[in-house]
LUMRO-882483 format. One line per 8 residues: number of its first residue (from 0); their letters; for each residue x, y, z of C-alpha. Coordinates in Angstrom, 3 decimals, always signed. Last residue first. Layout:
NUM	a	X:Y:Z; ...
END
This chain:
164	xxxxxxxx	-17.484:+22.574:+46.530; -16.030:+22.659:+42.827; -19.303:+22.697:+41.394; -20.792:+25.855:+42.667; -24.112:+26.765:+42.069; -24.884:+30.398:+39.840; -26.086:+32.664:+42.489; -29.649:+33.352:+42.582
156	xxxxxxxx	-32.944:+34.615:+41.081; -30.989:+34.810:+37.297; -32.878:+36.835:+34.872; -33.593:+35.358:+31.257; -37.246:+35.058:+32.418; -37.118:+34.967:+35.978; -34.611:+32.047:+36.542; -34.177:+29.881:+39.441
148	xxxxxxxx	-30.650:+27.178:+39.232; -31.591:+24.003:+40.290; -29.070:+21.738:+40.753; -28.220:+18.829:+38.364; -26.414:+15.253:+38.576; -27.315:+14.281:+41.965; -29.158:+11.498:+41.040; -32.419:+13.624:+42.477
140	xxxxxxxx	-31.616:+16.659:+40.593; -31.202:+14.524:+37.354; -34.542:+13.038:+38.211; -35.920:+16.823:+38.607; -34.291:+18.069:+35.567; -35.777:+14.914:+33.088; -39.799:+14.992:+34.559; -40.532:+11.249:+33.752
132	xxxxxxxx	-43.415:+10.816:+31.298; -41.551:+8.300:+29.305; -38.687:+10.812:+29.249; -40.128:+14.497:+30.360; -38.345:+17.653:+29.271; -39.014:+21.055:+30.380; -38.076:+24.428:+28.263; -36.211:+26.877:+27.292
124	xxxxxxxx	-35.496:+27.461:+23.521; -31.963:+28.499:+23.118; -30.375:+31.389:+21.519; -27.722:+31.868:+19.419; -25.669:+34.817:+20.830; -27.401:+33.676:+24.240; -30.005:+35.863:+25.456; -32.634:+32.568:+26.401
116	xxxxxxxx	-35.594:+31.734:+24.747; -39.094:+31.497:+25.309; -40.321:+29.700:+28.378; -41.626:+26.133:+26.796; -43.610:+23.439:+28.591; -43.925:+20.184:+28.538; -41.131:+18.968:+25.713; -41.903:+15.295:+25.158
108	xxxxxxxx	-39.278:+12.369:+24.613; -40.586:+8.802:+24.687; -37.746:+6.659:+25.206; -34.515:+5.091:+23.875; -31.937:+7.082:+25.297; -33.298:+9.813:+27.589; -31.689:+8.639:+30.900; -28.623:+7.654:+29.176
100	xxxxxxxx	-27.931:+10.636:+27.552; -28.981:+12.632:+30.946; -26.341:+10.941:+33.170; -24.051:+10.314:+30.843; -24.050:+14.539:+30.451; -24.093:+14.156:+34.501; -20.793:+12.201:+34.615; -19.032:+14.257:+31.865
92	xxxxxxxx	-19.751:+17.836:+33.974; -19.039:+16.157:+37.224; -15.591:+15.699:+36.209; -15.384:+19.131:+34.539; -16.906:+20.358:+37.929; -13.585:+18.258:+40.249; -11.085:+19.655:+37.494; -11.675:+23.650:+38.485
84	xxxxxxxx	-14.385:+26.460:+37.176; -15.730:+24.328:+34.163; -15.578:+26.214:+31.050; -18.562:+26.966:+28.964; -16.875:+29.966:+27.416; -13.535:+31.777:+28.325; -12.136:+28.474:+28.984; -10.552:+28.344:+32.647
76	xxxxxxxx	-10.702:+24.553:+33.400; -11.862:+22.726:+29.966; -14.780:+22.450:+28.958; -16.995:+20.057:+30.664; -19.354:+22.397:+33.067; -21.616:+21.141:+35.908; -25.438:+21.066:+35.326; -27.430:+24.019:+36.013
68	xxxxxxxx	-31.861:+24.341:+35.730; -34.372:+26.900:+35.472; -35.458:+25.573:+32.495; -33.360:+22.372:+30.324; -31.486:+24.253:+27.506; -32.656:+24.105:+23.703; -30.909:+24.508:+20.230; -33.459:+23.285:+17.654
60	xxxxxxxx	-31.772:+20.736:+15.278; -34.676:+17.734:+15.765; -34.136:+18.741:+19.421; -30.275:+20.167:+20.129; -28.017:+20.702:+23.899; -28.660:+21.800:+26.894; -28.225:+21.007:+30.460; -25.906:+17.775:+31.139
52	xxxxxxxx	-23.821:+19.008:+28.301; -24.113:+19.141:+24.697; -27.006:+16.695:+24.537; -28.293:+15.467:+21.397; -31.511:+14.839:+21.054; -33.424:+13.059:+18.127; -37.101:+11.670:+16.463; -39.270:+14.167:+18.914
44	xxxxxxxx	-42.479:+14.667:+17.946; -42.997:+17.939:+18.261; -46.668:+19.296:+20.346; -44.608:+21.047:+22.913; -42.784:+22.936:+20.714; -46.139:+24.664:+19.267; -44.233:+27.119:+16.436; -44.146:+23.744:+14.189
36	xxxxxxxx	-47.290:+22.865:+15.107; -47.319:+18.669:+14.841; -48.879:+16.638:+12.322; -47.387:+13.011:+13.822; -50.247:+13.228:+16.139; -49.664:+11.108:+18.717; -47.409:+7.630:+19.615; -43.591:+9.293:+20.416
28	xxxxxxxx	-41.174:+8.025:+17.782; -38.926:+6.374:+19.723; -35.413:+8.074:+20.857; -31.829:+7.786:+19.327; -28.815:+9.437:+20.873; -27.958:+11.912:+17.934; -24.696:+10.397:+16.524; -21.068:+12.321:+16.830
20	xxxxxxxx	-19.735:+9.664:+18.631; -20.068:+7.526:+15.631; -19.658:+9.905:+12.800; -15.974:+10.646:+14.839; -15.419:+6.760:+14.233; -16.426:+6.608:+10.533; -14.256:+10.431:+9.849; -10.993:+8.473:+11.720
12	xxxxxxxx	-11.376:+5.277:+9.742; -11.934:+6.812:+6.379; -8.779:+8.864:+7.142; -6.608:+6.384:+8.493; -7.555:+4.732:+5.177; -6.957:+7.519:+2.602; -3.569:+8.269:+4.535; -2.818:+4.900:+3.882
4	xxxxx	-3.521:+4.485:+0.462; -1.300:+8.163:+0.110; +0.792:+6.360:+1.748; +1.316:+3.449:-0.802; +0.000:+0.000:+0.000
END
């Protein structure tokens, strides 16, 4: 084999294994009407999520983050966005994004409510998620995995919680 055969193959391996990770996790189709208002979130059938972090992540493509709710960072310690605070929340970070894939994998996803969107620079849609009718923040608050962090609107009602504690 030349190199230019192997660079071809390192190549097709490296693009099928980042495809892999890169996946949606999978969910059911929920059973319902499959003609669903597009500007009604809670009436979307939900055929994928991916999850960012522990908190946010994409619906069908719509960028969302879980209401009134904090999950520990994973970037990396001192990144000038979405970095964790110290090594112990980046930690915590990975284990509650396992958390959440795993607790939505496989099962009927429905948003419950919606709250508008946040200020980001591309904003989110906030709202609550249920898994097979299972309210997704609260059992991540009860794992230990989130913390509930009390909006009004875009406005926070109290200190962002600490990770590293």
């Amino acid at each position: 084999m030349t190199i230019s055969n192997w660079n071809y193959a390192g190549a097709a391996l490296l693009l099928t294994f980042l495809s892999a990770c890169a996946d949606p996790v999978p969910s059911i189709e929920p059973v319902g009407d499959t003609n669903a208002d597009p500007s009604d979130p809670t009436s979307w059938q939900i055929t994928a999520i991916y999850w960012s972090d522990a908190d946010s992540g994409r619906i069908n493509g719509e960028r969302f983050r879980l209401s009134d709710i904090d999950a520990p960072e994973t970037g990396g310690v001192g990144a000038a966005i979405g970095g964790a605070k110290c090594e112990k929340e980046r930690e915590r970070g990975f284990d509650a994004k396992e958390f959440v894939v795993e607790f939505t994998r496989i099962k009927e996803l429905r948003i419950t409510h919606t709250y508008g969107y946040d200020k980001m620079p591309e904003p989110r849609l906030l709202i609550d998620l249920s898994a097979d009718g299972e309210d997704v923040a609260q059992s991540g608050i009860e794992a230990g995995f989130l913390r509930p962090w009390p909006h009004d609107g875009t406005k926070a009602l109290a200190p962002k919680p600490d990770w590293c504690e």
